[in-house]
N, C-alpha and C positions, 0 to 999 in steps of 0.2 A: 478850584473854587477857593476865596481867601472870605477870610471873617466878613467882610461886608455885604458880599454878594448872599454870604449864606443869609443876614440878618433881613437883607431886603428882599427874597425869595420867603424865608416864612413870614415875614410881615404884608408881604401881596397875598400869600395865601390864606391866611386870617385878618383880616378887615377890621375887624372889631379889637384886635390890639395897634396900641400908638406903637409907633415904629423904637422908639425910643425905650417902650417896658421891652420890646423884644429883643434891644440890644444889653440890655440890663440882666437879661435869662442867659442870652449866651454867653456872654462875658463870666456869669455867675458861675454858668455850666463851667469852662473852661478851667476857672481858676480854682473849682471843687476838684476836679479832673489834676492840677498840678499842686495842689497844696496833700491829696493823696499822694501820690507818688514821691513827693518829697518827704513825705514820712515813710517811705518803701512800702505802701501797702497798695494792693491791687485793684486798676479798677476795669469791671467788668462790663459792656453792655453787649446784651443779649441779641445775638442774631447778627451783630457790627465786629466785636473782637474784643478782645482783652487788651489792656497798657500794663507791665509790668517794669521793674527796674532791674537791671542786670549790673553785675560789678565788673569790673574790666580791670585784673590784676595790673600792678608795675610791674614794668618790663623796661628791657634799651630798646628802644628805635633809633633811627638813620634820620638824620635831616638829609631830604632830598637833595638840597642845595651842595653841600659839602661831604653828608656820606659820613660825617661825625655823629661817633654814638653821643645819643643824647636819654637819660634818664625819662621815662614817661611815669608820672606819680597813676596811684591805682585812684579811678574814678568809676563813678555809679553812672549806666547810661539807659535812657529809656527806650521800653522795646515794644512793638506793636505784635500782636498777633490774631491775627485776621478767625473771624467764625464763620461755622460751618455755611451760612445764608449766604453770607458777603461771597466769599466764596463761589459758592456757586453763581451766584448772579454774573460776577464776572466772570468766569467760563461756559456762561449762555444759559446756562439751565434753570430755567422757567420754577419757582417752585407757587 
């Protein structure tokens, strides 16, 4: 599912919002959602999972291509972790 599909499934499902405040919620949502995490702090929703940010030491890597080391500078990368609900739903179980 990508951004629009989600916007026009909860705007079918709620009638009584214009399509356009609901693209205004999710967008909002989204970018609460990245403006946390770019200050490293975590965000949580209940029952869906956790976004947290992980650092990823420098190291040498290989470029594929030629197999020459190549320096990889240390960067911060975002990590999902799934909750206990999500979870289960996707391996069938009913809760």
């Amino acid at each position: 599912m990508i951004r629009s599909e989600l916007i026009e499934k909860i705007a079918a499902e709620n009638p009584h919002l214009y399509q356009r405040d609901v693209e205004k919620i999710v967008n909002t949502i989204f970018e609460e959602v990245i403006e946390a995490l770019a200050r490293g702090d975590r965000v949580e929703l209940r029952g869906f999972g956790a976004f947290s940010v992980k650092k990823r030491d420098a190291r040498t890597g290989r470029n594929p291509r030629t197999g020459e080391a190549v320096e990889v500078e240390e960067k911060a990368v975002p990590f999902f972790k799934t909750g206990k609900l999500l979870r289960d739903r996707l391996n069938g179980k009913q809760i």
